[in-house]
C-alpha positions as CSV (number, residue, x, y, z in Angstrom):
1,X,-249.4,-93.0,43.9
2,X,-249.5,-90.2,41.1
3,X,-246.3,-88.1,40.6
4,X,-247.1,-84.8,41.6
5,X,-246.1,-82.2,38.6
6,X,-244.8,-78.9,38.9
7,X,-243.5,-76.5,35.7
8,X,-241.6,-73.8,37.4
9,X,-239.3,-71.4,35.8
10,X,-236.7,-73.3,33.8
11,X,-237.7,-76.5,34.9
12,X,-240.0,-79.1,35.4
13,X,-239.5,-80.8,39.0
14,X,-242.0,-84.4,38.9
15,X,-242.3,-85.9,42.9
16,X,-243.0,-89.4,42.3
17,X,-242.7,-90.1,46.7
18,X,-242.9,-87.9,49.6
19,X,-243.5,-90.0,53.0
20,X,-242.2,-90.1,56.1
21,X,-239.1,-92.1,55.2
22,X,-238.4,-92.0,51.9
23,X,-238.7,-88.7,49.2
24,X,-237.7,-89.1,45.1
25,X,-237.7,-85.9,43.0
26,X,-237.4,-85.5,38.9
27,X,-235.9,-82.3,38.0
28,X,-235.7,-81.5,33.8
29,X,-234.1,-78.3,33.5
30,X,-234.2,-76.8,30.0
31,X,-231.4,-74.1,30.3
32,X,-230.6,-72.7,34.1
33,X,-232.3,-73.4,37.3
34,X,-232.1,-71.7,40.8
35,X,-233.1,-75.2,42.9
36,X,-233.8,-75.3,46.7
37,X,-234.0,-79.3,47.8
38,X,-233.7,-79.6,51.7
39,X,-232.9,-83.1,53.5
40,X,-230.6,-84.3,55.5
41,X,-228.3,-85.5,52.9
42,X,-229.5,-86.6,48.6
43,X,-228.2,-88.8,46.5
44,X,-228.9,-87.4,42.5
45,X,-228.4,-89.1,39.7
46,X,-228.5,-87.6,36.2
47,X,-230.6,-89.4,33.9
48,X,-229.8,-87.6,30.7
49,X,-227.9,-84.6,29.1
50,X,-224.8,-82.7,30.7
51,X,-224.6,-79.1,32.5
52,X,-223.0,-77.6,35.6
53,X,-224.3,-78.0,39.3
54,X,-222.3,-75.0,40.8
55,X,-219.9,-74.9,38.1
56,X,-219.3,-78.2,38.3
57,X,-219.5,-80.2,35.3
58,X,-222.2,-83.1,35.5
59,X,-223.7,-85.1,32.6
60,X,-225.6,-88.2,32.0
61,X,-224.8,-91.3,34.3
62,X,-222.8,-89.5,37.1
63,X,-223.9,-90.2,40.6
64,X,-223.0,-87.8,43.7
65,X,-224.3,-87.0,47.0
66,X,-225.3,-83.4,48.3
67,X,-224.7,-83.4,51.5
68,X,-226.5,-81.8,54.5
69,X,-226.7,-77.9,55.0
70,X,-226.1,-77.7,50.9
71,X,-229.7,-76.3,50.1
72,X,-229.5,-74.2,47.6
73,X,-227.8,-74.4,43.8
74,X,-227.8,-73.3,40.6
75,X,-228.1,-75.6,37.6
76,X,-227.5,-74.5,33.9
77,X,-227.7,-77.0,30.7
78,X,-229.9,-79.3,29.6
79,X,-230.2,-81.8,32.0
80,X,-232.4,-84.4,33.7
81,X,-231.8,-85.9,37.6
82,X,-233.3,-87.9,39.7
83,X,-233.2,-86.9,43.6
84,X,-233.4,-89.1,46.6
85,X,-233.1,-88.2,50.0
86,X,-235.0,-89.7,53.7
């Protein structure tokens, strides 16, 4: 399967799976981001740099879930995260 590559504004966001069961997402921001990611629940893991999700500090090798109903944040740094989610 071929990652599917999208530059939007601030970021790059790289969909390596989308099926039925299963969905990963790449997002490299390069200073702020205004992200919409719906699912029922996604577990993120950032890959490299540091930043803020919400004004929450978040850097390289943190793990954390976003839970349902939470569609819609802002991230701000330098930062890349990997998003999975069913």
């Amino acid at each position: 399967m071929t990652p599917i590559i999208e530059n939007k504004n601030g970021y790059t966001k790289i969909e390596y799976v989308n099926s039925k069961y299963f969905k990963t997402v790449k997002f490299d921001v390069n200073e702020c981001a205004n992200l919409e990611y719906k699912s029922v629940f996604a577990l993120v893991t950032v890959l490299d740099g540091n930043g803020t999700l919400d004004n929450e500090k978040i850097g390289k090798g943190d793990n954390f879930i976003i839970p349902f109903g939470y569609n819609n944040f802002k991230v701000e740094g330098k930062i890349s995260f990997i998003v999975s989610s069913i």
